[in-house]
N, C-alpha and C positions, 0 to 999 in steps of 0.2 A: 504494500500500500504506500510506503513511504517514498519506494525510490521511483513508481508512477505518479504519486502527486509532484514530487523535486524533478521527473521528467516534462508534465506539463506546464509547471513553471518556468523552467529554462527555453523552453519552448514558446510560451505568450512571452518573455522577456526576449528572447531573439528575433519572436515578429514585430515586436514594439522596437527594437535599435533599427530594423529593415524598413519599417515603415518610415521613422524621424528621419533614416539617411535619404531613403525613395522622395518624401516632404519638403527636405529644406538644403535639394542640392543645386548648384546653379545651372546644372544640363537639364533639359526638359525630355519628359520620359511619358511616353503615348504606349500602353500594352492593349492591343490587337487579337481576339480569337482567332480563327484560321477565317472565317466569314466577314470579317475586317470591322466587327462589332467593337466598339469599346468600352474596355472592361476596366480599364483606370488609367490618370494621368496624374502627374504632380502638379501643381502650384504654377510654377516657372511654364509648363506646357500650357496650361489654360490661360497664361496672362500674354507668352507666345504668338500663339496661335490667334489670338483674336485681335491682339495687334496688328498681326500683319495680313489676319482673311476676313475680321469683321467678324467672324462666328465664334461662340463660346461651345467648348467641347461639351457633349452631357453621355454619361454612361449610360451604356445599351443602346447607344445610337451607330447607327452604320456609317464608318467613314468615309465609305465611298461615297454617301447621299451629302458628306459637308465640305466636298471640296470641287471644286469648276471638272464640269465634265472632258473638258478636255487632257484633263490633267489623273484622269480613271485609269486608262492603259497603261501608262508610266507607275501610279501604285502600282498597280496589282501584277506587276513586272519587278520590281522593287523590293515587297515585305516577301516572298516568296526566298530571296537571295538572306533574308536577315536570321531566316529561319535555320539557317544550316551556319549560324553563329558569325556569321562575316558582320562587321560594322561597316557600315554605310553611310555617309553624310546623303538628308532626303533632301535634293536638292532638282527641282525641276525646272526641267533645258528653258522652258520659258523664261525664267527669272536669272538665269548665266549671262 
C-alpha cells in the first residue's frame, strides 16, 4: 500500500514539474492527434498564434479548419515528418 500511494505521488509530482515546464516556456508548443485535432497548447502558442493569424486556439478544435486553406496541403505534409521525431521549424513558403 505504501510504496503505491509514494508511487502515485511521485507521479502527480512529475506531471505537475511537466506541466509548469510545458506553461511557462518561451517556445510555443501546439500537440496535435493524428486527425490534426487539438488536444493542448501553452501560453506562448495561444498569444502566438493569434498575433500573427487573428484566431485564438480552442481544444478539440481541428486545425486544419483555423488556418487559410491554402496553406492545408503544406500541414498535412508537415506534422506527418514531426511524427517520426524530426524537429521542424512550421514555416510556410508563403510567408519566406
Amino acid at each position: 500500500y505504501f510504496n503505491k500511494k509514494a508511487n502515485h505521488e511521485a507521479l502527480l509530482t512529475s506531471e505537475a514539474n511537466m506541466k509548469s515546464a510545458f506553461d511557462n516556456t518561451e517556445i510555443g508548443y501546439l500537440l496535435l492527434d493524428r486527425e490534426y485535432c487539438v488536444i493542448s497548447f501553452n501560453q506562448t502558442m495561444l498569444d502566438e498564434y493569434a498575433t500573427l493569424s487573428g484566431i485564438k486556439l480552442k481544444k478539440g478544435v481541428n486545425f486544419l479548419d483555423l488556418i487559410l486553406p491554402e496553406r492545408i496541403t503544406y500541414v498535412k505534409n508537415y506534422f506527418p515528418e514531426t511524427r517520426h521525431h524530426r524537429r521542424l521549424p512550421l514555416c510556410y513558403p508563403d510567408l519566406q
